[in-house]
Each structure stands twice: as C-alpha cells, then as structure tokens.
mmCIF file of the C-alpha atoms, coordinates in Angstrom:
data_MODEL
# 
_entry.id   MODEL 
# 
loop_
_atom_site.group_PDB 
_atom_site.id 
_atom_site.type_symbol 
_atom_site.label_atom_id 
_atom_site.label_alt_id 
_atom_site.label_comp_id 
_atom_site.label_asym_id 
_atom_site.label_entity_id 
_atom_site.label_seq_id 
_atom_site.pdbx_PDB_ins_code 
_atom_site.Cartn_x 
_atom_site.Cartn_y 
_atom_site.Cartn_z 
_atom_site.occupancy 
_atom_site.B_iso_or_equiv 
_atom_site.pdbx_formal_charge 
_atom_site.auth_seq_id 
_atom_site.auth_comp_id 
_atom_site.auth_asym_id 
_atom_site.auth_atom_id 
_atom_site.pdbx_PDB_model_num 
ATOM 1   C CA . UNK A 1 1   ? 75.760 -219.028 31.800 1.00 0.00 ? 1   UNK A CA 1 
ATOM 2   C CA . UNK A 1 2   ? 77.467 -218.235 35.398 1.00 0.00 ? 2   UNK A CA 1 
ATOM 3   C CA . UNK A 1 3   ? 77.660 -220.553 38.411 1.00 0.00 ? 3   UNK A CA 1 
ATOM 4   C CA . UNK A 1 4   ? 74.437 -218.764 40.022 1.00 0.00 ? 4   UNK A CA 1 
ATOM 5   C CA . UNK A 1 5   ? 71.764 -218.873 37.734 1.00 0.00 ? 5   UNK A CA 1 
ATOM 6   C CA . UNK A 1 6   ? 68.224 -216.919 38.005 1.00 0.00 ? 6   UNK A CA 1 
ATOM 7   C CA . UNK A 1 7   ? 66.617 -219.716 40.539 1.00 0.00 ? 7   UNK A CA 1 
ATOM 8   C CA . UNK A 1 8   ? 69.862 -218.652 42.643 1.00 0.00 ? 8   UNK A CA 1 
ATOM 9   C CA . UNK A 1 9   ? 68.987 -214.933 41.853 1.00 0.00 ? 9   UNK A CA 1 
ATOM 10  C CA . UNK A 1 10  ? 65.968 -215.159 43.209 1.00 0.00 ? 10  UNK A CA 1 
ATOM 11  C CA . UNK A 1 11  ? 66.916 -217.286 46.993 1.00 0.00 ? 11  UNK A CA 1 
ATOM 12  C CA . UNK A 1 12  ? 69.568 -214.275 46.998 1.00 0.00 ? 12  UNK A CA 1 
ATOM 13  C CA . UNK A 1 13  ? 66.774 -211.703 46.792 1.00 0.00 ? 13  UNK A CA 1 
ATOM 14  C CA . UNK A 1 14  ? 64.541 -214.055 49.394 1.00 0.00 ? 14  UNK A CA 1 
ATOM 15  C CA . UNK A 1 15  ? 67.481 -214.209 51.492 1.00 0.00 ? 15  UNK A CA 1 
ATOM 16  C CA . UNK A 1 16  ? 68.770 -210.537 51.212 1.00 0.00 ? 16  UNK A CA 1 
ATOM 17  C CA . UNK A 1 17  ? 66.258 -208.119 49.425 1.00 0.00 ? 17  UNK A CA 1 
ATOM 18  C CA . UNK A 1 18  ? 68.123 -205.143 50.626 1.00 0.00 ? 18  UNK A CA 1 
ATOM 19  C CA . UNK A 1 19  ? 71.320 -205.862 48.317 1.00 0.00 ? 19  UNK A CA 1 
ATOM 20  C CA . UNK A 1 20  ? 70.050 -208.042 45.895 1.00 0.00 ? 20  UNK A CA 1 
ATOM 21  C CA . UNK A 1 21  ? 66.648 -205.862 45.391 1.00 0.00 ? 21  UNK A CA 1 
ATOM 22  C CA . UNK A 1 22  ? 65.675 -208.106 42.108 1.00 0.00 ? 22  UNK A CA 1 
ATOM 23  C CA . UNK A 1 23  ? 64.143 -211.092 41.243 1.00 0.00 ? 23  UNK A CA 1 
ATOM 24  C CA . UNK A 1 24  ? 65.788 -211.466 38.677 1.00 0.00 ? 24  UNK A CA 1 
ATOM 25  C CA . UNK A 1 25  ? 69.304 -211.011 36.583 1.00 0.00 ? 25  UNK A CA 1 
ATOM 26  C CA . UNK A 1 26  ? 69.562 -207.691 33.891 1.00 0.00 ? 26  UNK A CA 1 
ATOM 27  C CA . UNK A 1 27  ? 69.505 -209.012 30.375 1.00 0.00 ? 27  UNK A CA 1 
ATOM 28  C CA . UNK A 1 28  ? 72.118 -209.069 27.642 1.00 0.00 ? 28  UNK A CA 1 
ATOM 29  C CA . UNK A 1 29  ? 70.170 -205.904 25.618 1.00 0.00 ? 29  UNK A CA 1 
ATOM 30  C CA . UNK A 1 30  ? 70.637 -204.088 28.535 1.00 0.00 ? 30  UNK A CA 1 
ATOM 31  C CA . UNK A 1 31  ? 74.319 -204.774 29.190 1.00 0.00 ? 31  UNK A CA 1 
ATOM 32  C CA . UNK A 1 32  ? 75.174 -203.822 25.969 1.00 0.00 ? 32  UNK A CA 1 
ATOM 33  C CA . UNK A 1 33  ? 74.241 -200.587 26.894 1.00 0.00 ? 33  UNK A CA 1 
ATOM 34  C CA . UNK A 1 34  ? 75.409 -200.002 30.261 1.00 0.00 ? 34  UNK A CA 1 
ATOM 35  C CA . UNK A 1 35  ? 79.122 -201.333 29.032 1.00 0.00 ? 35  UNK A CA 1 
ATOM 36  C CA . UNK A 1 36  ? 79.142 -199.030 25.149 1.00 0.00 ? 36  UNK A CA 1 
ATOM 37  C CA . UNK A 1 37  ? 81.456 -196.448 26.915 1.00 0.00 ? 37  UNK A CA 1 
ATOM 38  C CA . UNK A 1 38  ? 83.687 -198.841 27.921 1.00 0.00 ? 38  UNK A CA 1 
ATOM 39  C CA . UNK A 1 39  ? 86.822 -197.999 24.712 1.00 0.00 ? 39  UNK A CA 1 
ATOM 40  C CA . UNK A 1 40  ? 87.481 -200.503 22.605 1.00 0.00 ? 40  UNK A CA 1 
ATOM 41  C CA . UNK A 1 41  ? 91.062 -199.523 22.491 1.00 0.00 ? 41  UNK A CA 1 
ATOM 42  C CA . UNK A 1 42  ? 93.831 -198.714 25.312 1.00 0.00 ? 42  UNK A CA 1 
ATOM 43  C CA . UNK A 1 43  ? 94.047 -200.647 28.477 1.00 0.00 ? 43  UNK A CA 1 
ATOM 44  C CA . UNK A 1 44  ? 91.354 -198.967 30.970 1.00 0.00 ? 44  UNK A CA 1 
ATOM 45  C CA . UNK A 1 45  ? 90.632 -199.853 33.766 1.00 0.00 ? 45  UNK A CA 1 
ATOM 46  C CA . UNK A 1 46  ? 86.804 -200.422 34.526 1.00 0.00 ? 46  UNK A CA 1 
ATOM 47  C CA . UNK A 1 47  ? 85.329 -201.227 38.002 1.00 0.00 ? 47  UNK A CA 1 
ATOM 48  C CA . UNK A 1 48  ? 82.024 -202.789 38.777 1.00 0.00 ? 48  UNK A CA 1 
ATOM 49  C CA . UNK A 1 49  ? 79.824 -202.402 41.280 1.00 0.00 ? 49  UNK A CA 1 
ATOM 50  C CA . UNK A 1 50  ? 77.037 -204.935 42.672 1.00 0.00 ? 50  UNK A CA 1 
ATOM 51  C CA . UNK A 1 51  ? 78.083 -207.069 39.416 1.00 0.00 ? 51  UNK A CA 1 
ATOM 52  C CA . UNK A 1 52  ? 75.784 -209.786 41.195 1.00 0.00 ? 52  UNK A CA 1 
ATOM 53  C CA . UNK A 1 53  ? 75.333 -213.017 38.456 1.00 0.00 ? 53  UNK A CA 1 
ATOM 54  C CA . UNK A 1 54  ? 77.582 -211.582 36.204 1.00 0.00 ? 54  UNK A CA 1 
ATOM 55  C CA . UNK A 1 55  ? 75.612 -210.128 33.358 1.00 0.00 ? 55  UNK A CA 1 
ATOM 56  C CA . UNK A 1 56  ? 77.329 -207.002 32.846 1.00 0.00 ? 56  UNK A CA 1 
ATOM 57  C CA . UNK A 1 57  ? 80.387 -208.780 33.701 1.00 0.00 ? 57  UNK A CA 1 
ATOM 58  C CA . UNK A 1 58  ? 80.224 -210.784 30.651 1.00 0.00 ? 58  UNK A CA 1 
ATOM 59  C CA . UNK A 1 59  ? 79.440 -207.687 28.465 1.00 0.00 ? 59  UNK A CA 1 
ATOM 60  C CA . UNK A 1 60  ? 82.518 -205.848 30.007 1.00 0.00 ? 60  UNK A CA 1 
ATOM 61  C CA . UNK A 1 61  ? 84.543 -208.976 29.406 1.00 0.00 ? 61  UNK A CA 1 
ATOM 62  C CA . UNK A 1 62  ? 83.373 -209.098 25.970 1.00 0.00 ? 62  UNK A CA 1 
ATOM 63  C CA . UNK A 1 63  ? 84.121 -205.533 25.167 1.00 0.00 ? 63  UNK A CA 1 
ATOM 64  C CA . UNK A 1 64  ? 87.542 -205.284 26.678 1.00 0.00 ? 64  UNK A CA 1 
ATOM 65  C CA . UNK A 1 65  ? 88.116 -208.191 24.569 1.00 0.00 ? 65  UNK A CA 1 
ATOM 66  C CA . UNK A 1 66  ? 91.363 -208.915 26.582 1.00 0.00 ? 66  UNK A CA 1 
ATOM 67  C CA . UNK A 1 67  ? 92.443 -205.928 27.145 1.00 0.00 ? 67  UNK A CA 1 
ATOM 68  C CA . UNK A 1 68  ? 92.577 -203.660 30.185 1.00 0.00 ? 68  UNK A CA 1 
ATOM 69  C CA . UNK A 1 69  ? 92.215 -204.364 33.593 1.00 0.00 ? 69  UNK A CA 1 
ATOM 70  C CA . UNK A 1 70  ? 88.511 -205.540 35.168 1.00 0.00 ? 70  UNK A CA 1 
ATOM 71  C CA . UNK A 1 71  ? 87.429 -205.052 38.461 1.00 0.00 ? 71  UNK A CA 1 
ATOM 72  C CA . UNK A 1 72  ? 84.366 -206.108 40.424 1.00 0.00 ? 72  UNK A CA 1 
ATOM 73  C CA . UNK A 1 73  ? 83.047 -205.237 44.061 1.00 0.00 ? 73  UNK A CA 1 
ATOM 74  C CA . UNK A 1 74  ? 80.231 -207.548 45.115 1.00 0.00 ? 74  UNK A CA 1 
ATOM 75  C CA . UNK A 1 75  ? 78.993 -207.432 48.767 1.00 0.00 ? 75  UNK A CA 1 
ATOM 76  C CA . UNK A 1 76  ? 77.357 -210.670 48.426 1.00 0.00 ? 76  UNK A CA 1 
ATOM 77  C CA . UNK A 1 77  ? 79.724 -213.534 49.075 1.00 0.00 ? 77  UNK A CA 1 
ATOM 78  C CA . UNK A 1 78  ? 78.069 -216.410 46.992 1.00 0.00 ? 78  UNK A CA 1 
ATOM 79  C CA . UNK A 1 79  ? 77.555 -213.929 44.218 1.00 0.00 ? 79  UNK A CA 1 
ATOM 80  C CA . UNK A 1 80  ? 81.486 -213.132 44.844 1.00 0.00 ? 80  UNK A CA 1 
ATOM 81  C CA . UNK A 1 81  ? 82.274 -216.761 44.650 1.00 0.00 ? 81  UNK A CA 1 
ATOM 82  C CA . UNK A 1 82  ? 80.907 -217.834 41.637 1.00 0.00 ? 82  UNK A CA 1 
ATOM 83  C CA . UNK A 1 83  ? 81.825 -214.782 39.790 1.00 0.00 ? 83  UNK A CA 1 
ATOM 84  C CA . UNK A 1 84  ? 85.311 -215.190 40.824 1.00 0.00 ? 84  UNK A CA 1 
ATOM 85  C CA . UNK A 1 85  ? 84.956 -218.696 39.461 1.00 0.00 ? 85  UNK A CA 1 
ATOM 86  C CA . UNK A 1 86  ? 83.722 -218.242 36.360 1.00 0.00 ? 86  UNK A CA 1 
ATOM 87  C CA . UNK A 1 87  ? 85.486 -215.316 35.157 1.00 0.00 ? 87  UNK A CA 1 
ATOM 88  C CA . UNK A 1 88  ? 89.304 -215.748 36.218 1.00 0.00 ? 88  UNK A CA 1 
ATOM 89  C CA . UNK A 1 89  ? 90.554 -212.478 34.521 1.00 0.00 ? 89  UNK A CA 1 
ATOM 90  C CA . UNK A 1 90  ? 88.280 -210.279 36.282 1.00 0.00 ? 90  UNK A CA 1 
ATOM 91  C CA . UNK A 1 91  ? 89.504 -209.219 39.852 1.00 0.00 ? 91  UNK A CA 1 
ATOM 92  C CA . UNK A 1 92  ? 86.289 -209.728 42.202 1.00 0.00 ? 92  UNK A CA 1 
ATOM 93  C CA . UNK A 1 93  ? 86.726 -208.395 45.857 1.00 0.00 ? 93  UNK A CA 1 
ATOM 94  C CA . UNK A 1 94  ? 83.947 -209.387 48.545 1.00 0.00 ? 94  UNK A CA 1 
ATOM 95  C CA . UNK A 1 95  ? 83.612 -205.176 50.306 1.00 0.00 ? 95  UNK A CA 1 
ATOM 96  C CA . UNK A 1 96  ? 80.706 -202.987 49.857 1.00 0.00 ? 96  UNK A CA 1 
ATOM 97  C CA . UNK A 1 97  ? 80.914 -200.365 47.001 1.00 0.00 ? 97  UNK A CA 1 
ATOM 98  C CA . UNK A 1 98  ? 82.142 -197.852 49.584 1.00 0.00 ? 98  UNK A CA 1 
ATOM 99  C CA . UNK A 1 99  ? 85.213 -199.142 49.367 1.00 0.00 ? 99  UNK A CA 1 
ATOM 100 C CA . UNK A 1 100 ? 85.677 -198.643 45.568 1.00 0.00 ? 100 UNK A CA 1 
ATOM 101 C CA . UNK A 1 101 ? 88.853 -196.677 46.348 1.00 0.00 ? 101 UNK A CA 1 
ATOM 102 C CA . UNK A 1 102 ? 90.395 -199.123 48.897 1.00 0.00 ? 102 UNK A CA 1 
ATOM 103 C CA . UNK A 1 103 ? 90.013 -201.780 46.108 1.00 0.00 ? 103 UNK A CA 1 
ATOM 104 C CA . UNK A 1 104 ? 91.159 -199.634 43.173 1.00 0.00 ? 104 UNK A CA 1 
ATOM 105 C CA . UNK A 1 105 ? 94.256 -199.121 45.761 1.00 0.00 ? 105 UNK A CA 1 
ATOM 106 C CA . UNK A 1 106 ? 94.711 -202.626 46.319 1.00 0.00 ? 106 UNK A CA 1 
ATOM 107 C CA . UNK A 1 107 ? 95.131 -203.914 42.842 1.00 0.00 ? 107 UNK A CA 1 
ATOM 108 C CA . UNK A 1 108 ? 97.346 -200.955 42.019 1.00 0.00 ? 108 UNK A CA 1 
ATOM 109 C CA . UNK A 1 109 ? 95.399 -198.424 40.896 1.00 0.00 ? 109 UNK A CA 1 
ATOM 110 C CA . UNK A 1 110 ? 94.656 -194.316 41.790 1.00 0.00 ? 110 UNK A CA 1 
ATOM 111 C CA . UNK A 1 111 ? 91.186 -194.508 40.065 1.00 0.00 ? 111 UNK A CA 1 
ATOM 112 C CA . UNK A 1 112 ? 89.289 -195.830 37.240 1.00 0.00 ? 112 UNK A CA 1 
ATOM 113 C CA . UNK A 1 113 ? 87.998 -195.320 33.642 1.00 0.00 ? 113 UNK A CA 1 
ATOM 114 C CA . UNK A 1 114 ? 84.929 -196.561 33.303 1.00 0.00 ? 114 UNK A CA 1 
ATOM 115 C CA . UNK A 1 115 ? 82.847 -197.369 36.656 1.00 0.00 ? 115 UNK A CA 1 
ATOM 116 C CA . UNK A 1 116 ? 79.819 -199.696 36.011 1.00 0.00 ? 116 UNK A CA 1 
ATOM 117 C CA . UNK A 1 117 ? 77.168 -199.689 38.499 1.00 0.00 ? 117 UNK A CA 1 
ATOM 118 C CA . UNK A 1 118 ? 73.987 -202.974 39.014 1.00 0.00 ? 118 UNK A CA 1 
ATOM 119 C CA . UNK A 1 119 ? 73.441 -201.306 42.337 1.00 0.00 ? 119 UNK A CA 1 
ATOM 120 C CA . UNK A 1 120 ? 70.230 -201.317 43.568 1.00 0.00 ? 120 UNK A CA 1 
ATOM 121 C CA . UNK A 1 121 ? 69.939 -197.339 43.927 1.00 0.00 ? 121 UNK A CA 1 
ATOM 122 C CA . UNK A 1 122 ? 66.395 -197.125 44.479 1.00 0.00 ? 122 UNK A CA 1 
ATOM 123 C CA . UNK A 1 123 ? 66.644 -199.631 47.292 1.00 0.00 ? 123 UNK A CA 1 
ATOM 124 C CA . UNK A 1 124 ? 68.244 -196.948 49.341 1.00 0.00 ? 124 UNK A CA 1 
ATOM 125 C CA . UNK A 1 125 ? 68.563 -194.665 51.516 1.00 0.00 ? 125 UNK A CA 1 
ATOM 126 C CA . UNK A 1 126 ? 69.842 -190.952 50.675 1.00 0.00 ? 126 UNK A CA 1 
ATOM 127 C CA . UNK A 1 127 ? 72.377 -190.817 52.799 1.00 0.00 ? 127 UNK A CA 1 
ATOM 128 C CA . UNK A 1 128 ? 73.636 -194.347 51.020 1.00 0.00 ? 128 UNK A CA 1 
ATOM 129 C CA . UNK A 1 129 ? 73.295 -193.194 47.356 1.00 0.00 ? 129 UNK A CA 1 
ATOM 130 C CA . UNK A 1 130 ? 74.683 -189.887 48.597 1.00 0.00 ? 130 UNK A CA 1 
ATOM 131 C CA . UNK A 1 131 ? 78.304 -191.658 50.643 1.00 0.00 ? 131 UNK A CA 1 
ATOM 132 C CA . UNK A 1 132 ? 78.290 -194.390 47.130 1.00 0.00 ? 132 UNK A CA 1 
ATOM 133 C CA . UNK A 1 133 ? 78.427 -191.324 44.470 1.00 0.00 ? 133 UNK A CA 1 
ATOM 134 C CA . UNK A 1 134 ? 80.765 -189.592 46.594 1.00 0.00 ? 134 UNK A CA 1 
ATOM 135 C CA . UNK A 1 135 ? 82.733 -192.356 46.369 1.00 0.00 ? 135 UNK A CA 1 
ATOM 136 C CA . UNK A 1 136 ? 82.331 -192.883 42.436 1.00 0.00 ? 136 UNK A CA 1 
ATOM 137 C CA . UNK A 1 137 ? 83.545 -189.718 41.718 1.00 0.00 ? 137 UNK A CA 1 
ATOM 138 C CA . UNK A 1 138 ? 86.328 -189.748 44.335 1.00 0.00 ? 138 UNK A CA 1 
ATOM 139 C CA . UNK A 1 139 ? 87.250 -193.105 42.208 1.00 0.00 ? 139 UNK A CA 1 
ATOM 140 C CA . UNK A 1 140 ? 86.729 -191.890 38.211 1.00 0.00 ? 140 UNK A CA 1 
ATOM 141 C CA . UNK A 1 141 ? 89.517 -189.965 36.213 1.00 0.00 ? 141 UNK A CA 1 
ATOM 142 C CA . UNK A 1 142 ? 88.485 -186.776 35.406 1.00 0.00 ? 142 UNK A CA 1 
ATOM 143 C CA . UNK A 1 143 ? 87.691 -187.927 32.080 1.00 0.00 ? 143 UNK A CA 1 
ATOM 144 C CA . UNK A 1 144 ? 86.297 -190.946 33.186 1.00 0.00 ? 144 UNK A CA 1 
ATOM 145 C CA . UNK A 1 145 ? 82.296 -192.135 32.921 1.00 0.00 ? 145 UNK A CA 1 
ATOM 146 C CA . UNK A 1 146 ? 80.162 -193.932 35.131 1.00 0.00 ? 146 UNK A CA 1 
ATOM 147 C CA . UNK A 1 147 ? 77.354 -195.653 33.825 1.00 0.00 ? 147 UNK A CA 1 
ATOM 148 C CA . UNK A 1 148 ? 74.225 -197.033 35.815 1.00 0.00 ? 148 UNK A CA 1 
ATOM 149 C CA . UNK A 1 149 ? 70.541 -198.216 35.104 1.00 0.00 ? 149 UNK A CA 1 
ATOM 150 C CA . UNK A 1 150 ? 66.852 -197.530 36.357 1.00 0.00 ? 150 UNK A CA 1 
ATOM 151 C CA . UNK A 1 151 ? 63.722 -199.160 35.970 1.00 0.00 ? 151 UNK A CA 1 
ATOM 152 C CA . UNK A 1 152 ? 61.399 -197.525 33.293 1.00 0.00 ? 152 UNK A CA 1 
ATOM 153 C CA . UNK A 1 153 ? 58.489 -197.840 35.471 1.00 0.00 ? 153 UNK A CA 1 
ATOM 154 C CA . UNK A 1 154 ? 59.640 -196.154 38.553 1.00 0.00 ? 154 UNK A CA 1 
ATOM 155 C CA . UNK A 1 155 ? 61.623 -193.314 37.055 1.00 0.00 ? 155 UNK A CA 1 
ATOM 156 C CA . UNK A 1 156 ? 59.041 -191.384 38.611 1.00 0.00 ? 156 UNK A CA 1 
ATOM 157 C CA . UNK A 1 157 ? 59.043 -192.207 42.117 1.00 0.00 ? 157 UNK A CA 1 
ATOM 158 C CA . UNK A 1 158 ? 60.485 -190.167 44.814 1.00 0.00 ? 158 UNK A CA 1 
ATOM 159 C CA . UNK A 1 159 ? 63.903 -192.661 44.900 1.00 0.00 ? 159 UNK A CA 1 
ATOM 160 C CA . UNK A 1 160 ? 64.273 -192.420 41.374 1.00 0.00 ? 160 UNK A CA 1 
ATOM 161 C CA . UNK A 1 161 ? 64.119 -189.081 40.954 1.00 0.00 ? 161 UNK A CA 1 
ATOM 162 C CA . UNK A 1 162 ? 66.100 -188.466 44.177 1.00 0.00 ? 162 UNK A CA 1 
ATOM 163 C CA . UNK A 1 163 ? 69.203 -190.162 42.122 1.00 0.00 ? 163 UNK A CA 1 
ATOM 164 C CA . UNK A 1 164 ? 68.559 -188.324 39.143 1.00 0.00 ? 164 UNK A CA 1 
ATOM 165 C CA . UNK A 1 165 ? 68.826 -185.106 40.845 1.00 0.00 ? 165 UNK A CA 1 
ATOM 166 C CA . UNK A 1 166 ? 72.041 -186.047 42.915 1.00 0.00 ? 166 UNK A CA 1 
ATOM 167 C CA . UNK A 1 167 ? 73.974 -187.656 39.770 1.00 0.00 ? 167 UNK A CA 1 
ATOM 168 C CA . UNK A 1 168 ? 72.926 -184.089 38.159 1.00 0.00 ? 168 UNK A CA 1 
ATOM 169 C CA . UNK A 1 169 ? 75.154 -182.482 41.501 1.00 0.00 ? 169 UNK A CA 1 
ATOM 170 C CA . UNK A 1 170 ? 78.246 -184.619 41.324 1.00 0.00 ? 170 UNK A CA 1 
ATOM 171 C CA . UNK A 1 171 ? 78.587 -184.847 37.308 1.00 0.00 ? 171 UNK A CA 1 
ATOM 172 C CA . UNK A 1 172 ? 78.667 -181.804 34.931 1.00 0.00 ? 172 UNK A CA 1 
ATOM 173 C CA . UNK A 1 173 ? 76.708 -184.566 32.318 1.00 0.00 ? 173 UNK A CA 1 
ATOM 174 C CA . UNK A 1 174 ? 74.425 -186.877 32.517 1.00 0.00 ? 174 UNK A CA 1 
ATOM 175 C CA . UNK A 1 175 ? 72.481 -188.287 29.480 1.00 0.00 ? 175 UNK A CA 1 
ATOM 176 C CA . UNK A 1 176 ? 70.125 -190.505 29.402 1.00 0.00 ? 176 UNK A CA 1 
ATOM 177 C CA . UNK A 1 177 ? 69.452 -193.574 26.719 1.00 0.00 ? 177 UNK A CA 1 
ATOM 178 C CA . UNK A 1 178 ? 66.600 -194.541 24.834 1.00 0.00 ? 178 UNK A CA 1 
ATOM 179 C CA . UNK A 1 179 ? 64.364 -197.462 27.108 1.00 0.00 ? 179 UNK A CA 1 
ATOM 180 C CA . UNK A 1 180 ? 65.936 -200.858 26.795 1.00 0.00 ? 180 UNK A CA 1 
ATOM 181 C CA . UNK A 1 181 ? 62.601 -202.435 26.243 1.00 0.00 ? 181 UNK A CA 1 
ATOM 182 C CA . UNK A 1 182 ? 64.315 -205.880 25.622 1.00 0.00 ? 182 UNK A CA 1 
ATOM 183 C CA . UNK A 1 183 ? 64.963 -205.850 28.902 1.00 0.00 ? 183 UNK A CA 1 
ATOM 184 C CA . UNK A 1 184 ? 62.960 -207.624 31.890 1.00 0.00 ? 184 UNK A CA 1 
ATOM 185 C CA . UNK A 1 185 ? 61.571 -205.050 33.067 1.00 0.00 ? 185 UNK A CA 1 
ATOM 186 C CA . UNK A 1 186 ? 61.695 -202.275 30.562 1.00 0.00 ? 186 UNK A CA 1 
ATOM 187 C CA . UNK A 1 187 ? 65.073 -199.795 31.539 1.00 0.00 ? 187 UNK A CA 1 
ATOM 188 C CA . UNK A 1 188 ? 67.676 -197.476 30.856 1.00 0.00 ? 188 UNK A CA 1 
ATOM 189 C CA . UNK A 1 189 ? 70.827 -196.518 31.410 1.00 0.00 ? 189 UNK A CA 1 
ATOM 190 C CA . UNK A 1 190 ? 72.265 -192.741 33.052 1.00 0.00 ? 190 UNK A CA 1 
ATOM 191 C CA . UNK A 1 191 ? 75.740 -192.005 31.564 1.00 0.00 ? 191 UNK A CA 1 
ATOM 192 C CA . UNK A 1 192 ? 77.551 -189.475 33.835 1.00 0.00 ? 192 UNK A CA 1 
ATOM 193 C CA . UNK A 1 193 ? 80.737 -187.952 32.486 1.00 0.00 ? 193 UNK A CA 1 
ATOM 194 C CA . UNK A 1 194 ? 83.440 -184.883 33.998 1.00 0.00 ? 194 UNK A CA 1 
ATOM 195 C CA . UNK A 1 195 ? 82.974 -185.880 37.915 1.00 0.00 ? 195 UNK A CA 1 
ATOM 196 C CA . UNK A 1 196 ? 82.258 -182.980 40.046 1.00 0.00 ? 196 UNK A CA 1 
ATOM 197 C CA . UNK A 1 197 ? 84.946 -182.612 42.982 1.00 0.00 ? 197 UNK A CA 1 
ATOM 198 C CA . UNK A 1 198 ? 83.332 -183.275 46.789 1.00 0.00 ? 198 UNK A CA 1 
ATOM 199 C CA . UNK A 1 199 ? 83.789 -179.897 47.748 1.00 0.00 ? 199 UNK A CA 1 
ATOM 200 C CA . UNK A 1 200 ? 82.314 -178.471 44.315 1.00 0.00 ? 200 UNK A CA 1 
ATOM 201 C CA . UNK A 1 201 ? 79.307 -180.798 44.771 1.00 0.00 ? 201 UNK A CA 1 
ATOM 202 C CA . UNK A 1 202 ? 78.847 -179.555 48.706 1.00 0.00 ? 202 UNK A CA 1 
ATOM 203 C CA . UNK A 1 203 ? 79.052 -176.176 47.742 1.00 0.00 ? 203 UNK A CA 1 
ATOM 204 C CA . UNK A 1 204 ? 76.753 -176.465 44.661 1.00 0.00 ? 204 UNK A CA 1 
ATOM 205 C CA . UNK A 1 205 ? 74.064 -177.874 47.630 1.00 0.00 ? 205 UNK A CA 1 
ATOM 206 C CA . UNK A 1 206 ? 74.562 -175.132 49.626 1.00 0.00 ? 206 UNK A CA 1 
ATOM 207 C CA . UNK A 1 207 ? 74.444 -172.250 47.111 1.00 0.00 ? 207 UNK A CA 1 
ATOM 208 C CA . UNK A 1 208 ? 71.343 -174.104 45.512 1.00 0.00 ? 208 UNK A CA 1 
ATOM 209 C CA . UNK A 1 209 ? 73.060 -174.294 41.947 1.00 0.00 ? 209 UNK A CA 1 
ATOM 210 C CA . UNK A 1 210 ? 72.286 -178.099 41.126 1.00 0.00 ? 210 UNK A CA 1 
ATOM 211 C CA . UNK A 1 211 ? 69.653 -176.708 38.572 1.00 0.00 ? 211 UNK A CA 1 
ATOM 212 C CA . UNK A 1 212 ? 72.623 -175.808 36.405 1.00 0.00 ? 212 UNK A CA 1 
ATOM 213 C CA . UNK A 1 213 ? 73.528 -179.428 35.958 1.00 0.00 ? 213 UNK A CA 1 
ATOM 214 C CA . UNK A 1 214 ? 70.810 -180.627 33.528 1.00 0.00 ? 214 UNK A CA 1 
ATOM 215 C CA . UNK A 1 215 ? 69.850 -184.050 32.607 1.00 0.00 ? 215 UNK A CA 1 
ATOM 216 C CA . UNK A 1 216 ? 69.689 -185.522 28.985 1.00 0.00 ? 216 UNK A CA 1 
ATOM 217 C CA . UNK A 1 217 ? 66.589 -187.795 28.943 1.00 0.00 ? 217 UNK A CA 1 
ATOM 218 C CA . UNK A 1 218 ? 66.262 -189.514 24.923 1.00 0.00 ? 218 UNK A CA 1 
ATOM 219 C CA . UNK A 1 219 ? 63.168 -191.462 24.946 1.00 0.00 ? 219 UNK A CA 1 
# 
C-alpha cells in the first residue's frame, strides 16, 4: 500500500479535479494490463505518466523485476512525494507530461521503451491530448509502445472518441484489450505501437488520411 492511500485520492481529486480527474486509484487487474508490454527481459527503459498513488507503478516495478530503468512524471507534488518515498528505484520528477523528453534527457536518456500513461485524457482539452501525444511519440523508440486506459462507459463520448481517433493519427497500431471488468469502473487499455513522426502525423491531418490508421477494438 503507498503513502497516499484512496481517502488521499479522493482530497487530491476535491482539491484538483482537473489532474487528478478520479475518485479513486486504478486497480491491480487493470495494471496488469496496462504494464504486459513492458519485456520481461533486457534493460528498457519505461516512463510513466500521471503515475498518481502508484498503482501502475507497482505493476511496472513488479514486472521489471529489477531490471531496467523506471521513470515517473507526476504533476502533483504530494502524489510526487510519496511515490518518491515509497518506491526508491523508480526516478519520479515533479513536471507536467509535456516535458517527457526534458526528463528522459535528464536521467540520461534519448527516448523510451515502453511509455505508460494514468493520464486523465478525457479530462482534456484537444489541444492538450494533441501537444501530450506529440510528445509521446517524440519520446518512444521507433519500436517502442505506449500503453494507456479508458473508461468502458464513456468510450462513446465525444472526448473519448476524440483520443481514439488522434492515437489512430500518430501510431500506425493501436489495439484495443478485452474490458477489465475487475476494475472500478469497468476499463481497458489502447496499446499503440510504430510512432508516427510529427510531420507524418500533420500531413496525414491535412491530406485527410487518418482513416488508414485503424483501430483494433477486442471486446
């Protein structure tokens, strides 16, 4: 269990719905999922973004078993803290996602293997998912993967399909997994692989060819 458990989840979210935008923490089921294409060999490097509590942080801890090289980006500072605190091996800057690349620069890196994302994606705006995926795929290997989660019951709505659509324009794959029903509430996770360069992705906008980039949904 970390430092800020789910009662200090939820004065977070009181205190800051706009980054925290839960009430509560994503479950074990679910970061089981969200961390599989971390390898279970090598030394990657993985980044994580808006790691809040910790809960994928433990599952990427557990599956690195050791190994590799963990990073986490948390805009929150308590959240920052107490991750910091109870996971010494993992590298935990206090920046907003943004500055993935400034942070992957820092601790001596060009880019990463794995990025993990517990953003809040429907919480914002386009222009904000559109400057934080530009900056995920600036910050992946072009054989890297970046894995992030939605909400079963909102996969529908305008913001939800906004982000499918615009992972569809910066990655040449994007799949899907079955819904983790375990989890409270009910989600899923988007696995993006083979980043799209920025000016491949602007151009694909302009010459309307985003339909080529299809989306994998397994229910």
């Amino acid at each position: 269990m970390t430092t800020v458990h789910r009662s200090g989840f939820l004065s977070e979210f009181l205190r800051a719905p706009g980054t925290v935008a839960a009430i509560t923490p994503s479950g074990p089921s679910l970061a089981d999922a969200v961390t599989i294409p971390i390898p279970r060999d090598g030394d990657p490097v993985v980044l994580e973004l808006g790691p809040g509590t910790g809960a994928f942080t433990l599952a990427v801890q557990q599956r690195l078993a050791g190994r590799g090289h963990h990073l986490a980006i948390e805009i929150n500072e308590r959240f920052a803290a107490a991750l910091a605190a109870d996971f010494p091996r993992v590298r935990v800057a206090t920046a907003d996602a943004c500055e993935l690349q400034n942070v992957l620069t820092a601790s001596g890196f060009e880019q990463a293997d794995v990025i993990v994302s517990g953003l809040p994606w429907a919480a914002f705006a386009p222009g904000r998912q559109d400057d934080l995926l530009a900056a995920i795929v600036g910050g992946l290997t072009p054989g890297g993967v970046f894995c992030t989660f939605a909400y079963t019951s909102t996969r529908w709505m305008p913001p939800a399909r906004r982000l499918r659509q615009r992972l569809a324009d910066h990655f040449d794959e994007v799949l899907a997994c079955r819904t983790v029903w375990a989890n409270v509430p009910p989600a899923f996770v988007y696995y993006c692989r083979r980043p799209r360069p920025r000016r491949l992705t602007d151009r694909g906008a302009t010459a309307g060819t985003g339909d080529r980039h299809a989306t994998v949904v397994t229910r």
